[in-house]
N, C-alpha and C positions, 0 to 999 in steps of 0.2 A: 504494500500500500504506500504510494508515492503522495508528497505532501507539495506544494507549490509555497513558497512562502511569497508575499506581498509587502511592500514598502510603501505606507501610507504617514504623510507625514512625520518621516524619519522614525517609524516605530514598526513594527514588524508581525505580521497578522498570518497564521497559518489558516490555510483552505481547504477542505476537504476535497477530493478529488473524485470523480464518479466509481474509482472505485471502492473508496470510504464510507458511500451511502449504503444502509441496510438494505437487504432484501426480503422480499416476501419468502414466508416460511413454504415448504415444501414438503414432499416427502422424502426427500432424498436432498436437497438445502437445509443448514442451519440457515433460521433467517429471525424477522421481526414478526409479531403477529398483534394486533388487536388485542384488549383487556374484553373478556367475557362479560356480558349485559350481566344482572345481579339474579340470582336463581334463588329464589322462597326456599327454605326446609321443608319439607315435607311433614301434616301431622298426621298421615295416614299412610299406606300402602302404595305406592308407587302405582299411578294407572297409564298407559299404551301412551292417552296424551300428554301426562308428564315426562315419559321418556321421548316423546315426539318433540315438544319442545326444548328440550336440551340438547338434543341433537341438531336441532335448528340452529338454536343458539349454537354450538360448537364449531358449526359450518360458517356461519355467520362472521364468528371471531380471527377465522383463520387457523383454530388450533385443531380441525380437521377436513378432511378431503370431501367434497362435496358427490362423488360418486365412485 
């Protein structure tokens, strides 16, 4: 990861270079993802649409594969 430095008013400013920016997370990329929307506990039994929606949500966040 190469850095560019800049000389602005005699003082010196490091830049990140496009290859410094994160990446989106993958399955096979370490990368960056999204913070997951906030998910209720549960005070009953887990039903199809509470595993539906967190799966939504999970897809949603980036911290899994959409199919």
């Amino acid at each position: 990861m190469t850095k560019r430095v800049v000389s602005q008013n005699g003082s010196t400013t490091t830049v990140a270079t496009s290859s410094d920016l994160p990446v989106a997370a993958t399955a096979s990329t370490a990368g960056v993802v999204k913070q997951m929307t906030f998910t209720a506990q549960l005070t009953a039994a887990p039903t199809q649409a509470d595993f539906n929606a967190l799966l939504t949500k999970l897809i949603a966040s980036g911290q899994m594969a959409s199919s």
